[in-house]
C-alpha positions in Angstrom: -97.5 -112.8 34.4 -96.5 -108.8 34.6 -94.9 -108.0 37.0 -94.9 -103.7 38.1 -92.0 -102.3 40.5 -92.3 -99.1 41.6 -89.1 -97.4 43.1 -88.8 -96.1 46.8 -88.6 -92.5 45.0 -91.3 -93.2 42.7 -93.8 -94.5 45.7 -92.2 -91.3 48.3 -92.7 -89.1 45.7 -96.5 -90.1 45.1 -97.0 -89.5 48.7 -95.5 -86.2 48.8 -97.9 -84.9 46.3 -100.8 -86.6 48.3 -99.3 -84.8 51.3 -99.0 -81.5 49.7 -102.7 -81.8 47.8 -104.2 -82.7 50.9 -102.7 -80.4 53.1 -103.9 -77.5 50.9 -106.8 -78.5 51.0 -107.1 -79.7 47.5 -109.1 -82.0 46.4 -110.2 -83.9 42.7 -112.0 -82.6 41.4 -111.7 -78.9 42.7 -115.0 -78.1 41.0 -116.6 -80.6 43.8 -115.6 -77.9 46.9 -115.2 -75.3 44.5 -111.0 -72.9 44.9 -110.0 -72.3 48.0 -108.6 -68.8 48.6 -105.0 -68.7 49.0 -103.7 -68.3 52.4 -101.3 -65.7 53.4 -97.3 -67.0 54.4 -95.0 -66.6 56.8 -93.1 -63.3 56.6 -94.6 -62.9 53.4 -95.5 -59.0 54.4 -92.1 -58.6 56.2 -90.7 -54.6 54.5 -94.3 -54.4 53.3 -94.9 -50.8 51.9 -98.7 -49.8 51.6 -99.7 -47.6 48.0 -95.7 -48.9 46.3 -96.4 -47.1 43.1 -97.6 -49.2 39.7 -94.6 -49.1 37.9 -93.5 -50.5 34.2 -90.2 -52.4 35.6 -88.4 -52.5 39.2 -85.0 -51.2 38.2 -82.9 -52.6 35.8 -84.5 -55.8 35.0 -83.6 -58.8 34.1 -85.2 -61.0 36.4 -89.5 -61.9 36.0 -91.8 -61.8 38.9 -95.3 -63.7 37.4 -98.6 -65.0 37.9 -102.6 -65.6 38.4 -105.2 -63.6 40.1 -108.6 -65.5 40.6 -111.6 -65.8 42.6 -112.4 -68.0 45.3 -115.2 -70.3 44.3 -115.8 -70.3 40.9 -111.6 -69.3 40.1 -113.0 -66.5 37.4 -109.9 -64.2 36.3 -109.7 -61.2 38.0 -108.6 -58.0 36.1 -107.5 -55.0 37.1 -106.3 -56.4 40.1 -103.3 -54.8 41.9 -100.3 -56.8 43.3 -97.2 -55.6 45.1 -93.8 -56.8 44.5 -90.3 -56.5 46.3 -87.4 -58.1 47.2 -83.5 -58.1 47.8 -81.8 -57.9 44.5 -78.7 -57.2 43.2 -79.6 -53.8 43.5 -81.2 -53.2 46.5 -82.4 -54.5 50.0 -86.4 -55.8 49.9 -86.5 -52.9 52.8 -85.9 -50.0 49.9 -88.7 -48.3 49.0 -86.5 -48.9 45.1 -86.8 -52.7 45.5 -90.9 -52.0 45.8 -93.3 -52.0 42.5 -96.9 -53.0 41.7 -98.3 -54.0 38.5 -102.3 -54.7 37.5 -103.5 -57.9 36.2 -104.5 -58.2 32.3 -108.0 -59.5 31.3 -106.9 -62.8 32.1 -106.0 -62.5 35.5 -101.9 -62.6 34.7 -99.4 -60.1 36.1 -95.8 -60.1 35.3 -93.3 -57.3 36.4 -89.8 -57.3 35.4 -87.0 -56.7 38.3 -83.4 -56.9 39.3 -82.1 -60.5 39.9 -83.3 -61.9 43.3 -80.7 -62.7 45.6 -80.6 -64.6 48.8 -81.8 -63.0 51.9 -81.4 -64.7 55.3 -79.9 -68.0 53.1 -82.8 -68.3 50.4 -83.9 -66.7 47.8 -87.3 -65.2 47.7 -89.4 -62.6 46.6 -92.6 -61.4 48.3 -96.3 -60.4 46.7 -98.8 -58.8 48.0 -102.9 -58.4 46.8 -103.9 -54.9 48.8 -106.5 -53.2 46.5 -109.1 -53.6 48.8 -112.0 -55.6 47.2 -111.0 -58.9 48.3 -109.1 -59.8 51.5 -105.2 -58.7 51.4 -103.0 -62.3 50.9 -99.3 -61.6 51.4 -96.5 -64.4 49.8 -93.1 -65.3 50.0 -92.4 -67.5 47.4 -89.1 -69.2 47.9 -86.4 -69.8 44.5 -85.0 -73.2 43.7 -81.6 -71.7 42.9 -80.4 -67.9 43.2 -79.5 -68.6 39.5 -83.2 -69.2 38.4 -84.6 -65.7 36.0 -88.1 -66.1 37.2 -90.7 -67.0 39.6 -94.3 -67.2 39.6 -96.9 -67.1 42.6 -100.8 -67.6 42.0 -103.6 -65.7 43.9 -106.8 -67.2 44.9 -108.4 -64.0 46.4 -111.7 -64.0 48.5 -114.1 -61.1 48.4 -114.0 -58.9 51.9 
């Protein structure tokens, strides 16, 4: 007879992505329901500055803000998509209009921006994004760091037509 033990972590951690899949209102497979459009967070457009200018780099670098634009529905890559990024770094406050850039999305749907290291604000460490172009409804996110040490973070769009 085989016997199978699962751990207490093993059987919390199984529900915590059950939790987390059903509270975002995943579910398998997505192509059932089709994407759901990502919902703006929290203070995610807290020192929000409308038309930041699309820029190459924020600063001196160092640090990589990245991710995925796609439509709600049918999650098609959106390019030429414009997203905002700031934040408090070791060179400025997210409140500075120097700590603001945006970047466009490549034919794939991916934007990455290159920044100052992002340092904690308030105890945590977190950058914010913004979609405001216009052609689908404005999402803003505050994407909280696992460490202050960690070089980059990513945050993923699911953008609905307005």
């Amino acid at each position: 007879m085989t016997r199978c033990f699962i751990s207490r972590r093993a059987l919390l951690a199984a529900g915590a992505v059950g939790l987390v899949v059903s509270r975002a209102g995943m579910s398998v497979p997505a192509e059932a329901k089709g994407l759901a459009p990502t919902r703006s967070m929290r203070g995610g457009s807290n020192n929000y500055r409308p038309g930041a200018p699309v820029v190459d780099r924020i600063g001196g670098g160092g640090f990589w803000m990245s991710g995925t634009v796609r439509r709600a529905g049918d999650g098609a890559p959106l390019a030429g998509q414009r997203i905002q990024i700031w934040a408090h770094t070791t060179e400025g406050h997210e409140r500075d209009q120097r700590s603001h850039g945006a970047t466009l999305t490549d034919a794939n749907g991916v934007f990455r921006l290159e920044m100052p290291q992002i340092v904690p604000a308030f105890g945590q460490p977190h950058g914010h994004l913004a979609y405001d172009s216009g052609d689908f409804e404005t999402v803003f996110l505050r994407p909280v760091m696992n460490s202050s040490s960690d070089t980059s973070l990513e945050a993923h769009f699911v953008l609905q037509p307005a």
